[in-house]
C-alpha positions as CSV (number, residue, x, y, z in Angstrom):
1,X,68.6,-57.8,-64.2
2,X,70.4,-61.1,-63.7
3,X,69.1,-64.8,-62.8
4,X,68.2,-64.1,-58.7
5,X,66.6,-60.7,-59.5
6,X,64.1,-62.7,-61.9
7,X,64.0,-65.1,-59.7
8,X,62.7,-63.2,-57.0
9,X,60.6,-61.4,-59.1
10,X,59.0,-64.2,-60.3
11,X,58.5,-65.8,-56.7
12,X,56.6,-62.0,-56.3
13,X,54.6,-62.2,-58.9
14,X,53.3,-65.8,-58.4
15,X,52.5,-64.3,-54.6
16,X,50.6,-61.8,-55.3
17,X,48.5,-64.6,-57.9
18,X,47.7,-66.4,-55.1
19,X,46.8,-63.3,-53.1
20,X,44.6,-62.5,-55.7
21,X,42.9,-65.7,-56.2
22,X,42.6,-65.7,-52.1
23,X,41.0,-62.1,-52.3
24,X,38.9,-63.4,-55.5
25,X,37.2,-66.6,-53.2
26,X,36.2,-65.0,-50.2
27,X,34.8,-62.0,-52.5
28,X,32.4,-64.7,-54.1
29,X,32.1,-66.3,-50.6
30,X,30.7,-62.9,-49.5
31,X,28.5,-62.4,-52.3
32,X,26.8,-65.7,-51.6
33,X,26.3,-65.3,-48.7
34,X,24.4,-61.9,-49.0
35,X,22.7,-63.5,-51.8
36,X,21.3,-66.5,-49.6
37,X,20.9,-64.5,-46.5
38,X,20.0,-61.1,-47.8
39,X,18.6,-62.0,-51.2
40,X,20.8,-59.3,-52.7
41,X,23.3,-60.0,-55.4
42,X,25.7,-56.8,-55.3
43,X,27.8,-54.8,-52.9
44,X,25.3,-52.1,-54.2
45,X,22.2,-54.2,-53.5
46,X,24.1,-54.9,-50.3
47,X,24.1,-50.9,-49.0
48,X,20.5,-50.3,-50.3
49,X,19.2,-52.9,-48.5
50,X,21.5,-51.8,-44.7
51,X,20.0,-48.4,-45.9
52,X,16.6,-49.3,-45.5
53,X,17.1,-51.6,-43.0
54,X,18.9,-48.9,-40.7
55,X,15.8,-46.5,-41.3
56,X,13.4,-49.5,-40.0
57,X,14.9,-49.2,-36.9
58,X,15.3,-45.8,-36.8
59,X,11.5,-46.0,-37.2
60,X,11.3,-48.5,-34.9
61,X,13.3,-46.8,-32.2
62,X,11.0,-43.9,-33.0
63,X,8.3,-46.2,-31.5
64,X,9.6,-47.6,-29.0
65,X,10.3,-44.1,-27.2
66,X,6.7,-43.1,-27.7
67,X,5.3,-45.9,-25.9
68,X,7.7,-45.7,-23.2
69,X,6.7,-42.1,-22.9
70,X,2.6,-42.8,-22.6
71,X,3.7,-45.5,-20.3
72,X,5.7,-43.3,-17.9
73,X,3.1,-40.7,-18.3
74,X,0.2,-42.9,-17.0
75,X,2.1,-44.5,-14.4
């Protein structure tokens, strides 16, 4: 390799740092906000938590069509 290949190497490299330090901030950006807003502290936590969350409204949905049902069956 001579001079300008290591140069532009280099210039790569220190790139894909900053890309990584980018990537590294918003990913603890994230995780605070699902701390402070979710009150979970993991992308695990995270996808319990839309798991149960998603069966409340199924639930709720659930609900909802039944009571629309008695209501258009007494009207």
């Amino acid at each position: 390799m001579d001079t300008d290949e290591l140069m532009a190497l280099k210039k790569r490299i220190d790139a894909a740092k900053t890309e990584v330090a980018e990537f590294e901030g918003k990913k603890k950006h994230v995780l605070q906000e699902l701390k402070d807003d979710w009150n979970v502290s993991t992308i695990p936590q995270a996808k319990k938590k839309l798991g149960e969350m998603r069966k409340n409204v199924n639930k709720l949905e659930d609900e909802l069509d039944e009571l629309v049902t008695k209501i258009e069956a007494a009207i």
